[in-house]
C-alpha positions in Angstrom: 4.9 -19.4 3.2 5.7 -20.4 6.8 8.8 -18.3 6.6 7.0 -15.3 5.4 4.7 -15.4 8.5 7.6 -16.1 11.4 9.2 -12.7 9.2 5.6 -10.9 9.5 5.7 -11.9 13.7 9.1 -11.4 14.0 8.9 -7.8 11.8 6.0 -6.9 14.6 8.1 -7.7 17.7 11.3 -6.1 16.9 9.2 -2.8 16.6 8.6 -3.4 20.6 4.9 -4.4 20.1 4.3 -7.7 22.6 0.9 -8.4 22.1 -0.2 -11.3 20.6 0.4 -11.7 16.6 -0.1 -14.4 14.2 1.6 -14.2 10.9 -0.8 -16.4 8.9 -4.1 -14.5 10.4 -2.3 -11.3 9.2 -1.5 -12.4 5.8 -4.8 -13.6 5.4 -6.3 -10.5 6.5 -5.1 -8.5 4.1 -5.6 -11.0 1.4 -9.2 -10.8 1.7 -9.2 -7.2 2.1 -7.7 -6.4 -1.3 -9.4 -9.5 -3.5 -10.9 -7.4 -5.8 -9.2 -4.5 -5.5 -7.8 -1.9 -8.2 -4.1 -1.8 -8.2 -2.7 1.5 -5.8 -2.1 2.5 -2.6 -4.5 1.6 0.6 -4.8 2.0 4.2 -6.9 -0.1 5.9 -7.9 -1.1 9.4 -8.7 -4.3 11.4 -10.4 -4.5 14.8 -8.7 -6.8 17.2 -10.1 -6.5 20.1 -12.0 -3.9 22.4 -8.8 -1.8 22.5 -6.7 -3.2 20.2 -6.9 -2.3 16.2 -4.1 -3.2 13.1 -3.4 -0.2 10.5 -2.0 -1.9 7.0 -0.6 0.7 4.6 0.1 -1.4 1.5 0.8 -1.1 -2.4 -1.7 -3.3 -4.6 0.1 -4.5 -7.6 -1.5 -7.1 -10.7 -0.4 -10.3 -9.0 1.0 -9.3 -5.6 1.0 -6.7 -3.1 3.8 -4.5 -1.3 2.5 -4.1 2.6 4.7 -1.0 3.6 3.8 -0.9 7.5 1.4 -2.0 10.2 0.7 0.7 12.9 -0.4 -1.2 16.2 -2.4 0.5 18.5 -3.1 -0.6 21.6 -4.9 1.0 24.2 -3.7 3.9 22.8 -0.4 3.2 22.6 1.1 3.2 19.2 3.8 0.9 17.3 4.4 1.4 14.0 6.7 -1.9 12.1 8.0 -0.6 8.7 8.3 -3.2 6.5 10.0 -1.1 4.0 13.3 -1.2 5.8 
């Protein structure tokens, strides 16, 4: 799973976004936001700070889950890290 996180981090910072990320806390995230969910697509957001928030657009399949892209925005400024490429 460690691998999937440094490819989450290093995904994010690639994009240009050099804020602080955390693979883990990102995977986790979104793990706890679709428990329970019906299979489809979702957007959802996480605050990260006064200024800072985490857009997820992902797929929820039976046993896993596709996460397409993250749009960072950060004080206004926007990154968006397509994970479908």
């Amino acid at each position: 799973m460690e691998e999937l996180y440094q490819l989450i981090e290093e995904k994010i910072r690639n994009a240009g976004y050099n804020g602080v990320v955390d693979g883990e806390e990102i995977y986790s995230e979104i793990c706890d936001e679709i428990e329970g969910k019906e299979n489809g697509h979702y957007i959802f957001m996480v605050k990260k700070g006064d200024n800072v928030h985490f857009e997820y657009t992902l797929q929820v399949m039976d046993e896993q889950f596709n996460l397409s892209s993250i749009n960072i925005v950060d004080n206004g400024v926007s990154t968006l890290v397509n994970f479908d490429e």
